[in-house]
LOVEX-197457 format. One record per residue: x, y, z of N, C-alpha, C, CB in turn. Coordinates in steps of 0.1 Angstrom, whole numbers, plus 5000, padded with zeros to 4 digits. Glycine has a CB too. Layout:
<sites>
XYZXYZXYZXYZ;...
</sites>
This chain:
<sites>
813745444913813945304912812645244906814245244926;812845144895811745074889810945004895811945014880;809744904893809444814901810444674899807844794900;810744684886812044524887813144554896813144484871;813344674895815044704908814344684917816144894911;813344724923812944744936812744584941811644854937;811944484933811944354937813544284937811044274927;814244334923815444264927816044244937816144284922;816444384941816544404952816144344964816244494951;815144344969814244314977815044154981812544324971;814144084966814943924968815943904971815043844959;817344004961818644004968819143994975819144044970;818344124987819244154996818644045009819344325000;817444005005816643855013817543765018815643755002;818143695002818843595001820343635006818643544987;820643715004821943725010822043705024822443825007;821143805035820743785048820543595049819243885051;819743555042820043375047820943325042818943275044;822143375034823243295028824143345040823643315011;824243415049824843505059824343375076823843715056;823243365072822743265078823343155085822243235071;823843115075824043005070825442965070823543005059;826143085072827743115072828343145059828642995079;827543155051828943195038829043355041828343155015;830043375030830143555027829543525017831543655024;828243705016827543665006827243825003826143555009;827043874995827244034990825944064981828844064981;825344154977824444224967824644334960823444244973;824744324948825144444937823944434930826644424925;823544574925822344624919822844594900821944814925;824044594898824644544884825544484882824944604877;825844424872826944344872828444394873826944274861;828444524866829644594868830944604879829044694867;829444604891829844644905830344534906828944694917;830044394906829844284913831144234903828244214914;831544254897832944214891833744344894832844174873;833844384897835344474902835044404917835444694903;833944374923834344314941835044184934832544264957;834744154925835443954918836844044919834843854893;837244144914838944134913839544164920839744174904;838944204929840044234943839944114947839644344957;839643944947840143864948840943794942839743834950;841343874932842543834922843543894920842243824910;844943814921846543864922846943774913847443854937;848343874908848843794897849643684900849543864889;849743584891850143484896849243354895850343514907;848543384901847043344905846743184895845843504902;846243094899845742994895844042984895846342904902;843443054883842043024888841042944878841343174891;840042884887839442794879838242824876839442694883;837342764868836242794862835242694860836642854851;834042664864833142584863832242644847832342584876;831942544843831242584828830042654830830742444819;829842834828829042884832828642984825829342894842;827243054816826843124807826843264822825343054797;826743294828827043384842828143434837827243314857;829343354838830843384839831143474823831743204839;830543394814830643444800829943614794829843304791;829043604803827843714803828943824811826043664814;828943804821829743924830831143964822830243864848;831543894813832443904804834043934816831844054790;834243854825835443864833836243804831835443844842;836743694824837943644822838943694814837843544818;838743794805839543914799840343994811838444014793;838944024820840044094826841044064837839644184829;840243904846841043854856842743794846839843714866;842343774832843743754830844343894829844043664816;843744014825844944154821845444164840843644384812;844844084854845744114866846944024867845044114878;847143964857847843874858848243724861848043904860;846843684862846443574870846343474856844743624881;846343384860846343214851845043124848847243094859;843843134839843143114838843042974834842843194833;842542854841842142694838840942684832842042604850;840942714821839942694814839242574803840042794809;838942424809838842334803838142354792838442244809;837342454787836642504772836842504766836242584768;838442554760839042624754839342534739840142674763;839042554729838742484719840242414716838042584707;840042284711841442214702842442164715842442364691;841542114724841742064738841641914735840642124749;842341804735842041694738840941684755843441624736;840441564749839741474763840141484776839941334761;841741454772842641394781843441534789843641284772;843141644778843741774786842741864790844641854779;841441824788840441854796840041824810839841814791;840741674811840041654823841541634833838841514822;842541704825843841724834843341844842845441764827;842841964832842542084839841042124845842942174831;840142014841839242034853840041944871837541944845;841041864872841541804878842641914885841741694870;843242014879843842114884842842244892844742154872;841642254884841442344891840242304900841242454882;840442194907840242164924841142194934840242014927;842242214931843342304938844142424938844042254939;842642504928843042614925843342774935842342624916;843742854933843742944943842243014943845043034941;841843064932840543064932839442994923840343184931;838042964921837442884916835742964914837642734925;835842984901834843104897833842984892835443234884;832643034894831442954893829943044894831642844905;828342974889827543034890827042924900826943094878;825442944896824742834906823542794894824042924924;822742694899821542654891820642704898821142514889;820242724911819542754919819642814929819142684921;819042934932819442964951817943004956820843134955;817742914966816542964974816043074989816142854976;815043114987815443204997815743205007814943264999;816143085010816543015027818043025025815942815030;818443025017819743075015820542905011820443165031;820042855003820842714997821142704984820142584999;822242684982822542614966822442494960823642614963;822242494950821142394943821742384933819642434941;822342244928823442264915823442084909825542334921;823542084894823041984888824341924880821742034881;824441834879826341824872826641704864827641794885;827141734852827641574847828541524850827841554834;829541614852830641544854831341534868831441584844;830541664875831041674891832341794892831641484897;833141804884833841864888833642034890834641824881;832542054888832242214893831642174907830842314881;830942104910829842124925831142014934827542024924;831941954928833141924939834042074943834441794929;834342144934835242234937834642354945835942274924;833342374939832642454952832742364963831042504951;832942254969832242214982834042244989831342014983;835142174981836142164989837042094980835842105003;838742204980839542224974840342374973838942184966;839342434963840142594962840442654977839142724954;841242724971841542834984840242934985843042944982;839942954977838343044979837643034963838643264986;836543014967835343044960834443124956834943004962;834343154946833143324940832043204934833943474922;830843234935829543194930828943324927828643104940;828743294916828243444908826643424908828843474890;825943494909824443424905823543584902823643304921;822943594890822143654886820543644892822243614875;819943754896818443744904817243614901817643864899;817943614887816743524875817043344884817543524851;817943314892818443194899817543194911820143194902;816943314913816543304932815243194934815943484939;814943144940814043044938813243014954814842924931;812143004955811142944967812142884977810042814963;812142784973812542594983813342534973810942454987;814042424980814842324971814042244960815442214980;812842204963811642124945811542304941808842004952;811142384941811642484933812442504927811742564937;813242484930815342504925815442364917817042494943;814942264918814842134911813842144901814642014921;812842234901811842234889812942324883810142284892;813142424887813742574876815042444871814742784888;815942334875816742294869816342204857817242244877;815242154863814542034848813742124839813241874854;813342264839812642314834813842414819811942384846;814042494829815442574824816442554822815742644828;817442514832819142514836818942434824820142454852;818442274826819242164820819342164802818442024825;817642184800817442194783818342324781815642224777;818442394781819442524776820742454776819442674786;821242434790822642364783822642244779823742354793;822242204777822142074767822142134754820641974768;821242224752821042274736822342364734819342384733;822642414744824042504741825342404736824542594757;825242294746826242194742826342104730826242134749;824542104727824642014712824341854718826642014703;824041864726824141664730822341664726824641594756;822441484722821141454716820141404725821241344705;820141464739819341424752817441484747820141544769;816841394750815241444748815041584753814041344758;815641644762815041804764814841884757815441874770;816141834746816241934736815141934726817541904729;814741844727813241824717811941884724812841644713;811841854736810541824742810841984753810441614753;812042084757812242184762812042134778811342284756;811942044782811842024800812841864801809542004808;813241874812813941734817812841614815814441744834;813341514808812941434808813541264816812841464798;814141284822814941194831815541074822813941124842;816341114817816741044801818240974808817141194785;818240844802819340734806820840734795818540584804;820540804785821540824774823240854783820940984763;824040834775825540834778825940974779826340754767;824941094771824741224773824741324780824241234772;823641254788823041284804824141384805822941144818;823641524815824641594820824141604833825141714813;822741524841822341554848822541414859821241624843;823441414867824041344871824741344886824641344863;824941454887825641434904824441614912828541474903;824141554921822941644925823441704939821441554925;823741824938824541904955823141984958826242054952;823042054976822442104981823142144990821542074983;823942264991824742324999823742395012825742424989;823742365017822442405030823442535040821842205044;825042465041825842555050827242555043825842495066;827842645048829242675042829542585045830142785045;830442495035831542385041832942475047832042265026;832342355058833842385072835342465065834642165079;835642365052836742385051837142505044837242295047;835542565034836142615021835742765026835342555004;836042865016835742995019834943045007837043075021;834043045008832843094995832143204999831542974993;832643304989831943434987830443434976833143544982;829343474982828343424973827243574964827343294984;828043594952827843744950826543754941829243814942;825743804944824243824937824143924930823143844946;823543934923823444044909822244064910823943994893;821444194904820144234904820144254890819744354913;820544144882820344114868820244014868821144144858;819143934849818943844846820043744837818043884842;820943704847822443634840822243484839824143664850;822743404829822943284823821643234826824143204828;821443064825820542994826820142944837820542924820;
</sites>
């Protein structure tokens, strides 16, 4: 084992013990491989599942295959989408059977830390689906909550901004700038401290460096 496996690790299996804590289900895979075949044994055909806008999700390259089980992918991305059938199917998949998602932040106290323009990803983790996957790559693990809020104004936000193309100052300047523009994707602010009562969130960690 290298010294990066061996820290990944280390932090991993840390954070999972306090996301355990804390009451979610929370699991550790040394690659991504592993940690997407545990994603499809939560998937049956049929299946209604939803998707928060996530470079995690895209990286693990799973939606190929959660559709070959047969399952029905809500994917508001999907190019040549009106406005209006965008925000039907971010609006569908709050009551989806499952609701795939990464995180912005997780600290080693075991909390999620998630930054939103429009809300409909950090609504559907809190409560709605029938169960929840949060995927999160090592490169997310973080101190404390102003930790997880610096890695967001630092990293998360300028990258997707620049991935999305919007004309927000980060993109120029590379760090959050607390910008008022109509743009803004940084907008509705969650700190999941405990499993919500109602939902069922499996919270799967990777000992790889995935999305932003």
């Amino acid at each position: 084992m290298s010294v990066n496996q061996w820290h990944n690790e280390t932090l991993g299996q840390k954070v999972v013990e306090a996301l355990r804590k804390n009451n979610f289900d929370a699991v550790y895979f040394d690659n991504k491989e592993d940690a997407v075949e545990h994603v499809l044994k939560f998937i049956s055909p049929g299946m209604k599942v939803g998707m928060g806008g996530s470079m995690t999700l895209k990286e693990l390259d799973i939606l190929s295959k959660i559709e070959a089980k047969g399952a029905q992918i809500l994917n508001h991305n999907l190019p040549g989408l009106t406005e209006e059938e965008k925000l039907e199917i971010r609006r569908q998949q709050l009551v989806s059977d499952v609701f795939l998602t990464s995180t912005n932040a997780l600290t080693l106290d075991g909390y999620l830390v998630n930054v939103d323009g429009t809300g409909n990803r950090v609504s559907a983790m809190t409560f709605g689906p029938k169960k929840v996957l949060v995927l999160t790559g090592v490169n997310k693990i973080v101190k404390d909550t102003h930790a997880a809020l610096q890695r967001i104004q630092l990293i998360a936000s300028p990258k997707n901004n620049k991935r999305l193309g919007y004309p927000n100052p980060c993109v120029k300047t590379g760090t959050c700038m607390d910008c008022q523009g109509k743009t803004r994707i940084c907008n509705i602010y969650s700190i999941l401290k405990r499993k919500p009562s109602k939902t069922d969130i499996t919270v799967v960690v990777i000992g790889e460096n995935l999305g932003y």
